[in-house]
C-alpha positions in Angstrom: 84.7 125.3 116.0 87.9 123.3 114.7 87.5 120.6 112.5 89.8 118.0 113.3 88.7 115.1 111.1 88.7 114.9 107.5 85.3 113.7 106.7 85.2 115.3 103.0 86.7 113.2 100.4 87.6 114.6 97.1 85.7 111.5 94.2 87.9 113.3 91.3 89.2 116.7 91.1 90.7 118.6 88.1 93.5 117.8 86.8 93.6 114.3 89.0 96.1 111.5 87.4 94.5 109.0 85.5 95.0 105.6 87.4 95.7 103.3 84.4 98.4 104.5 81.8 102.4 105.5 81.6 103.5 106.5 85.2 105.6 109.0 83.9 104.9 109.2 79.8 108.9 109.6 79.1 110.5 107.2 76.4 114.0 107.4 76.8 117.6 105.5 76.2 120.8 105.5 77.8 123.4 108.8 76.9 126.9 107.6 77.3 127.0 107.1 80.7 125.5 110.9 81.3 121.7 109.9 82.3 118.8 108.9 80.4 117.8 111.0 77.2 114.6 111.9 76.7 113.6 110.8 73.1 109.9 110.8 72.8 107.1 112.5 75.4 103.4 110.6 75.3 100.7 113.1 74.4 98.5 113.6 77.5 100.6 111.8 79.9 102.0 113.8 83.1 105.0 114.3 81.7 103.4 117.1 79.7 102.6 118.6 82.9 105.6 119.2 85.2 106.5 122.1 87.5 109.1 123.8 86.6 111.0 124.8 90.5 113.0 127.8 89.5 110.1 129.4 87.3 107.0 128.4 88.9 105.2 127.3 86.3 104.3 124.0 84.4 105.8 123.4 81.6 106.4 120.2 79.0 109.4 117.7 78.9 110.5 117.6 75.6 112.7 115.0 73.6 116.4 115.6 73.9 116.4 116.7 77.3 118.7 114.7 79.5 117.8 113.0 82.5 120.4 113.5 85.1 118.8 113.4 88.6 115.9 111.8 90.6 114.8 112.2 93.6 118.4 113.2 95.1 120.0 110.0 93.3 122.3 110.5 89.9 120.7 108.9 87.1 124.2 107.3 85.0 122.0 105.1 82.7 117.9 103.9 81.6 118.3 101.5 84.4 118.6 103.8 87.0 115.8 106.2 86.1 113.8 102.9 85.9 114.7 101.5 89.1 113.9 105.4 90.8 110.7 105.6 89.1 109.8 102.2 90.4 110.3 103.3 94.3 109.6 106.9 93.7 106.5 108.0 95.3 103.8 109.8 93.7 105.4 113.1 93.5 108.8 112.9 91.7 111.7 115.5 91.9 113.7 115.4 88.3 117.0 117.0 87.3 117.2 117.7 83.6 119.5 119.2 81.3 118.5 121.2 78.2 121.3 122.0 76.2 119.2 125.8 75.4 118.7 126.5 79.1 121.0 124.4 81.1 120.2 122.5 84.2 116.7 122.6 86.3 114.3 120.9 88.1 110.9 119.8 87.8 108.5 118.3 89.8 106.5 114.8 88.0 103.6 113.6 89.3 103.4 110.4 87.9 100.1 108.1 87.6 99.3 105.7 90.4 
């Protein structure tokens, strides 16, 4: 037999976002025009749990990391990664540069 209709529906699941908080957790300020530094990561928020693309794991944003991408579009300044955040679906694709380790990405699921 094939089941063609979902008729299960996950009420919470581990690890679910919280519905009421930060989307994102990130405090951040404009970095001359190069993207959006990171200067301060909220404790629990789902910025402490992104997934790292080239390493497949999760890992933690941490301050001084620069935002430079998101979700295909260059972040210059704050406004921009504010404006992205704002449209971005759930599921965000972030470009950051870490002056130990270079350039990545990182997938954010942010709250709804």
């Amino acid at each position: 037999m094939v089941q063609n209709q979902q008729t299960v529906y996950a009420i919470r699941y581990p690890g679910m976002p919280e519905k009421e908080g930060p989307r994102t957790g990130i405090a951040a300020r404009d970095f001359e025009g190069q993207g959006a530094v990171i200067t301060a990561i909220l404790p629990g928020s789902p910025a402490t749990q992104v997934y790292d693309i080239s390493s497949k794991q999760f890992i933690s944003l941490q301050a001084q990391q620069v935002l430079i991408s998101a979700n295909g579009k260059s972040i210059s300044k704050f406004d921009d990664l504010i404006k992205i955040v704002s449209e971005s679906p759930q599921i965000m694709r972030i470009g950051i540069r870490d002056a130990n380790r270079g350039d990545f990405e990182c997938l954010l699921r942010m709250r709804y």
